[in-house]
C-alpha positions as CSV (number, residue, x, y, z in Angstrom):
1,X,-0.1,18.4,9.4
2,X,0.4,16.8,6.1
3,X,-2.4,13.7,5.8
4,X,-0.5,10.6,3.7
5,X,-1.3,10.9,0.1
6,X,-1.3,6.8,0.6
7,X,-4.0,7.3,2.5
8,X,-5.9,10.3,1.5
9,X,-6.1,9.3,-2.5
10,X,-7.9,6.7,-4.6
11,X,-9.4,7.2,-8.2
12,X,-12.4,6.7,-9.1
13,X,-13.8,3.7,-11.0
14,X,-16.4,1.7,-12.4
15,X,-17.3,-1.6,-12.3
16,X,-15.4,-3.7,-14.8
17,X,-17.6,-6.1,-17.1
18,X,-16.0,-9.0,-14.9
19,X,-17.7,-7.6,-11.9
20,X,-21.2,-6.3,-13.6
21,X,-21.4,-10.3,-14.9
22,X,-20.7,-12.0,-10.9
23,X,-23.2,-9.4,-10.2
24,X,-25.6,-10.3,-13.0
25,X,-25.3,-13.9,-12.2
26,X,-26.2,-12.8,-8.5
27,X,-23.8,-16.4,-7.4
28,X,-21.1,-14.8,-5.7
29,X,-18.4,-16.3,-3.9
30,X,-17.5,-16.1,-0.2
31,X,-14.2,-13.8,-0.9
32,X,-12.8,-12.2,-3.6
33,X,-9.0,-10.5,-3.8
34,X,-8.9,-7.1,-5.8
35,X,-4.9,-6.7,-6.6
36,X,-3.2,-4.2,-8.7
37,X,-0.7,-1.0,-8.0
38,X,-2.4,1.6,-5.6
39,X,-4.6,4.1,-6.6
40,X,-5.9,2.3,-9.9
41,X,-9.4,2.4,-8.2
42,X,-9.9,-1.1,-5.7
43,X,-11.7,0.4,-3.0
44,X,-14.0,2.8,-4.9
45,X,-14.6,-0.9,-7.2
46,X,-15.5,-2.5,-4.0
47,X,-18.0,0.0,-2.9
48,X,-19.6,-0.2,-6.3
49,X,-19.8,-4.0,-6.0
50,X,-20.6,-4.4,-2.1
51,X,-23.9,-1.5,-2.5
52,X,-24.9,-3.1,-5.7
53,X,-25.2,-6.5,-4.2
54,X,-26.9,-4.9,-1.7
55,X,-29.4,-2.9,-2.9
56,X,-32.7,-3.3,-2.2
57,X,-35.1,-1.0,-1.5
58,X,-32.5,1.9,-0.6
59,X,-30.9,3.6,-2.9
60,X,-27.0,3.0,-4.0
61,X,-25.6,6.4,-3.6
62,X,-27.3,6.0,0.1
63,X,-25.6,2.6,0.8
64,X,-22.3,4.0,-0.8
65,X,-22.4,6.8,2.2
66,X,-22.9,4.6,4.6
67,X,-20.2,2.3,3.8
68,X,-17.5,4.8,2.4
69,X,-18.3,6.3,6.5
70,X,-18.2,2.5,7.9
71,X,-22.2,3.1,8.9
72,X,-23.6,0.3,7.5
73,X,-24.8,-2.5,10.1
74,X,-24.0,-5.2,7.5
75,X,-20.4,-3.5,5.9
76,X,-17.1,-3.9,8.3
77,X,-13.6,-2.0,6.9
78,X,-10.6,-3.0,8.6
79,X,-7.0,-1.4,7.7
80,X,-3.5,-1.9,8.6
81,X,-2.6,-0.1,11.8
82,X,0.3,1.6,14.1
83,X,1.2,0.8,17.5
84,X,2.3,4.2,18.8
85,X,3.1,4.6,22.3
86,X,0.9,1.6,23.6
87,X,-2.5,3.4,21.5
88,X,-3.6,1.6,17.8
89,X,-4.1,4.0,15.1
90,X,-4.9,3.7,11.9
91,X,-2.8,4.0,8.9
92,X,-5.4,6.8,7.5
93,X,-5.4,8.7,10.6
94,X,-1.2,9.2,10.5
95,X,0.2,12.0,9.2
96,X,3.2,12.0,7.2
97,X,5.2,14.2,10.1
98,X,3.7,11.5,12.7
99,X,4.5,8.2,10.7
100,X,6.3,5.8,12.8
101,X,9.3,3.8,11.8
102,X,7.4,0.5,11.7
103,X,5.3,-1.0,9.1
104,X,1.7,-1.0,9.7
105,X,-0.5,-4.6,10.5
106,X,-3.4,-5.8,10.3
107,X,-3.6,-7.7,13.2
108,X,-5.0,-10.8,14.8
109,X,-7.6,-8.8,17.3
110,X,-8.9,-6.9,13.7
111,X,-10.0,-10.7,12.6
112,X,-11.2,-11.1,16.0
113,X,-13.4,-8.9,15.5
114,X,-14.7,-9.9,11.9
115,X,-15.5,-13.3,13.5
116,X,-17.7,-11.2,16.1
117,X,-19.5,-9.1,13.5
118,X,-20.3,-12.2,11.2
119,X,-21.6,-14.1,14.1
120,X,-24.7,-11.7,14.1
121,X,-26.9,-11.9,11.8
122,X,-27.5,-9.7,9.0
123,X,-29.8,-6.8,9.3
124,X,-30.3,-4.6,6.1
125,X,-28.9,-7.4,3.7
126,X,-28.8,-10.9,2.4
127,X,-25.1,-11.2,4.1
128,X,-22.6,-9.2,5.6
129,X,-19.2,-7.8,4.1
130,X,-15.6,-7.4,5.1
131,X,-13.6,-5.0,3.5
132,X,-9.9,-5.6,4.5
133,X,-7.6,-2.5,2.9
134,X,-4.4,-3.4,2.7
135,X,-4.3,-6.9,3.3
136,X,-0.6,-7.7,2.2
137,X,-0.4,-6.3,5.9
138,X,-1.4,-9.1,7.6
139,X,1.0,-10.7,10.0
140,X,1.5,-14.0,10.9
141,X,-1.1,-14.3,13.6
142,X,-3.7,-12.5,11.5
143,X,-3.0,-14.3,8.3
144,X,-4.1,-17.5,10.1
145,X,-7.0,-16.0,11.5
146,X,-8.4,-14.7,8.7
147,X,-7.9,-18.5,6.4
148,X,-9.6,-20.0,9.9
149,X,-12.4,-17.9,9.1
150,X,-13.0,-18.3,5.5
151,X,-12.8,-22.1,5.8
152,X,-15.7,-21.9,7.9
153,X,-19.3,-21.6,6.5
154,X,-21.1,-17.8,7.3
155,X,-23.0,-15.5,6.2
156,X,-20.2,-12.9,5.0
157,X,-18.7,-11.7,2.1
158,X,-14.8,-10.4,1.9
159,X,-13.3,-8.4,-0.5
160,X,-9.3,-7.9,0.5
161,X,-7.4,-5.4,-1.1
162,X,-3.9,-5.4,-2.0
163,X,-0.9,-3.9,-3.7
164,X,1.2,-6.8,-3.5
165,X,-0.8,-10.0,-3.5
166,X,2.2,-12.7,-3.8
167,X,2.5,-11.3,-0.1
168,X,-0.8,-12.6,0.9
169,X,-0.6,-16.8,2.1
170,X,-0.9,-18.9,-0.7
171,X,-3.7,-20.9,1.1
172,X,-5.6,-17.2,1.1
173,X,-5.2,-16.6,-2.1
174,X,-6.8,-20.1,-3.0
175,X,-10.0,-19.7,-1.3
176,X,-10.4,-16.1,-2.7
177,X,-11.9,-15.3,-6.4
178,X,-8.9,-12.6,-8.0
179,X,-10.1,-9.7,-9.6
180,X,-7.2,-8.0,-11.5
181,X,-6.8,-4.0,-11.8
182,X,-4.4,-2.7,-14.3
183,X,-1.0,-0.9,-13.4
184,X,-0.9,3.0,-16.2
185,X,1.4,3.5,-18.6
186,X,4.1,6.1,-18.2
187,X,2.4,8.1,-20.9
188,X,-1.2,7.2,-18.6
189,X,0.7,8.9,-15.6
190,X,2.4,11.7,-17.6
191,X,-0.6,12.8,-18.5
192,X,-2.6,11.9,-14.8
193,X,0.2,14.1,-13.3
194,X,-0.6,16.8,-15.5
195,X,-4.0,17.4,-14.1
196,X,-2.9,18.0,-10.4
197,X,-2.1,21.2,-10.0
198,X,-1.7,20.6,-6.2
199,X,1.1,19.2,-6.6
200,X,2.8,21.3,-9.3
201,X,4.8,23.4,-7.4
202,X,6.7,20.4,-6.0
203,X,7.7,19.2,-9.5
204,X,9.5,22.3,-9.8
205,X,12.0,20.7,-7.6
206,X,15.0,20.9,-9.1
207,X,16.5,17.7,-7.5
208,X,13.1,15.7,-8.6
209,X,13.6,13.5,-11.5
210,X,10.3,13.1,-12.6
211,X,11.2,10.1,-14.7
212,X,12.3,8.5,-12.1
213,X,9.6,8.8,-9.7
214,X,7.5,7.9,-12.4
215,X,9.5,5.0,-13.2
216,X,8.9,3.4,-9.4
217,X,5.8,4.3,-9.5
218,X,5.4,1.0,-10.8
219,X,2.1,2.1,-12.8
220,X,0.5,3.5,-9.7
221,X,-0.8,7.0,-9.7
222,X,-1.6,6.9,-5.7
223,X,2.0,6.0,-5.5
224,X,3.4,8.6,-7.8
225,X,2.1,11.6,-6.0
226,X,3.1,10.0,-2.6
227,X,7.1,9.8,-3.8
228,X,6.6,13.0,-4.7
229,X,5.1,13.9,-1.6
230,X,7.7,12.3,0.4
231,X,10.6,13.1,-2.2
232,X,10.5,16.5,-1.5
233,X,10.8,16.3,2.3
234,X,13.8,14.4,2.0
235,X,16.5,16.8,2.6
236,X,18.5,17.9,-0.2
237,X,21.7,17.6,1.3
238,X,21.2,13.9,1.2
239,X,20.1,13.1,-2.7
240,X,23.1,15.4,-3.6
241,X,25.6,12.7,-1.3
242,X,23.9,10.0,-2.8
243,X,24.3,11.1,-6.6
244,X,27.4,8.9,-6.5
245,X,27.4,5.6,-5.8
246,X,31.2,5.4,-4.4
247,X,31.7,6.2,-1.1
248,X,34.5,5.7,1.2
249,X,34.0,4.2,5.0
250,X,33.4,7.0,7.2
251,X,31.0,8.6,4.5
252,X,28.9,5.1,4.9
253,X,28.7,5.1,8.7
254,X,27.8,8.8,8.3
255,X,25.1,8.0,5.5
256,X,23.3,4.9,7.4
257,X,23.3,7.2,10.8
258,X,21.4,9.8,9.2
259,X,19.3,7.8,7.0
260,X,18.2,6.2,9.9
261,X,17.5,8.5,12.2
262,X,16.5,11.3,9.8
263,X,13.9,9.5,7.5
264,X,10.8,7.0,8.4
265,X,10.6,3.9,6.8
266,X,8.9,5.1,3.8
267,X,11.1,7.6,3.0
268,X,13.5,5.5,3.1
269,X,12.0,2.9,1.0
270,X,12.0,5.3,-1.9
271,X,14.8,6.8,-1.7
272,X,16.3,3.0,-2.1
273,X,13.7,2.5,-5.1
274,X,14.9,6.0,-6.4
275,X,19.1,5.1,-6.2
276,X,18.3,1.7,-7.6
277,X,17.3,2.9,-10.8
278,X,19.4,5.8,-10.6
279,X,22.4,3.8,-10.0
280,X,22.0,1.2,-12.3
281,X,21.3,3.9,-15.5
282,X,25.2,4.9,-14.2
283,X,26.4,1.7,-13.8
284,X,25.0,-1.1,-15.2
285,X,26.1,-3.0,-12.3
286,X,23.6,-5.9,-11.6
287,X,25.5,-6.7,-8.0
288,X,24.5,-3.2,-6.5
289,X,21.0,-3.8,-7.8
290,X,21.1,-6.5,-6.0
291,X,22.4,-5.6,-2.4
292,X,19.9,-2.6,-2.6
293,X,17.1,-4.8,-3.1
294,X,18.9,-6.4,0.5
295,X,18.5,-3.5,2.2
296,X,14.6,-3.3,1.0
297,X,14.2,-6.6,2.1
298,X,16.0,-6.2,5.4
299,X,13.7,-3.2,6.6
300,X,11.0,-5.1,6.0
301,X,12.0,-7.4,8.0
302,X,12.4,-5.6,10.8
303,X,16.2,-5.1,10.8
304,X,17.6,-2.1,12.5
305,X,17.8,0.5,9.8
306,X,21.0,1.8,10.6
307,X,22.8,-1.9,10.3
308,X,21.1,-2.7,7.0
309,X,22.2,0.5,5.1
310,X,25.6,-0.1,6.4
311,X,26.0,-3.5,5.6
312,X,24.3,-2.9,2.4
313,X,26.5,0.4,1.3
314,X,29.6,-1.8,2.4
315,X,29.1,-4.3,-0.2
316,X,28.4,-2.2,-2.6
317,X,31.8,-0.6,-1.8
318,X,33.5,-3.9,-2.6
319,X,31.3,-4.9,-5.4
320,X,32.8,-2.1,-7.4
């Protein structure tokens, strides 16, 4: 089975000068949000920063094995997870063939359960840390949870990381110190994409614009390799249908059946990124832009798949 590229990749990287000086200062805050496109090295950061802080008399490539493995009495990870067939998994532990329709969540128990582990206290270190991956992910219920928790004093440090912080509440955001990591260039991923040759045979794809991917990559080279990934397991018969953008009823009702039922929610998220820009380089047509960017926001909401593409692929019908 083919383990999600989302979940399998992250570069490596140093401590940035912002992060050597809160260390050097040794005041640190209570939480702290690293943010930036996926892959551009967050979680390796933290676990620089989390076994610096700690380090005592062990030594940091020792504390970094314990907490990349979750083994550390004083380190907690949390991630989003599935709900799949009544049993919680976690978004690392899905394969690509196994990945359910639904987003993943962090969710309310997880904070439940970071309130339990701060309410001991701290056995190797001078406090305890939370790593939340992910954190966009939090729901409702978990979101409120989690601020309940950093309001109130303990002995605990977070770090959450995100992709997409203007997802996170704005009250979260507030009580949390940002730490910015930078999206690459195209030339930056041109030339990262170069140097995996695991993944050069499915560039040869003739229906993979690599442009294109790279394009909605959005500066992310954890992202890039999973549309590629994911890109090529969409089946081909489809990105030829949807090379044009005019369709006529029965080809719509056909198109948001199969979409649907054939691809996961992921899939179909960049395929709607990938036809976005493809379709506007053809058209220049700011209204389908815009009713694709509808469908996105639909899934995410939780409408049924099959009614948003329909809907969507309908307006974009009249629009023209």
């Amino acid at each position: 089975m083919t383990k999600s590229v989302n979940n399998a990749f992250e570069l490596n990287q140093p401590l940035s000068s912002n992060l050597i000086q809160i260390i050097g200062k040794n005041n640190f805050s209570n939480a702290y949000i690293f943010y930036g496109p996926d892959g551009t090295g967050k979680k390796e950061a933290a676990f620089n920063f989390i076994s610096e802080i700690m380090r005592g008399t062990e030594s940091t490539k020792k504390i970094i094995e314990q907490i990349k493995e979750n083994n550390h009495p004083d380190f907690m990870s949390i991630e989003p997870t599935y709900l799949v067939k009544g049993h919680i998994i976690n978004q690392s532990d899905i394969t690509l063939e196994a990945k359910p329709r639904a987003q993943p969540l962090v969710r309310v128990d997880q904070i439940r359960q970071i309130r339990r582990f701060l309410s001991i206290k701290a056995i190797q270190s001078d406090k305890k840390f939370i790593l939340i991956i992910d954190s966009h992910r939090l729901n409702e219920s978990s979101s409120n949870c989690l601020l309940k928790t950093l309001e109130e004093p303990a002995n605990g440090i977070f770090i959450l990381l995100t992709s997409n912080i203007n997802l996170l509440l704005d009250t979260i955001i507030s009580r949390c110190q940002k730490i910015k990591f930078k999206p690459y260039s195209h030339d930056q991923l041109v030339h990262f994409l170069e140097k995996q040759t695991n993944v050069l045979e499915l560039i040869d794809n003739k229906n993979l614009n690599i442009k294109d991917l790279i394009f909605i990559s959005n500066g992310s080279p954890k992202k890039l390799l999973e549309n590629i990934q994911i890109w090529n397991q969409i089946p081909q018969s489809l990105i030829k249908e949807l090379e044009n953008h005019k369709f006529k009823i029965e080809q719509i009702l056909f198109l948001a059946k199969f979409i649907s039922e054939e691809l996961d929610l992921s899939s179909q998220e960049i395929l709607l990124d990938y036809i976005q820009r493809s379709w506007w380089r053809k058209t220049q047509n700011m209204l389908i832009v815009k009713e694709l960017e509808e469908i996105k926001k639909n899934l995410k909401n939780n409408v049924h798949p099959k009614i948003s593409w329909e809907v969507g692929l309908l307006k974009i019908n009249i629009n023209q």
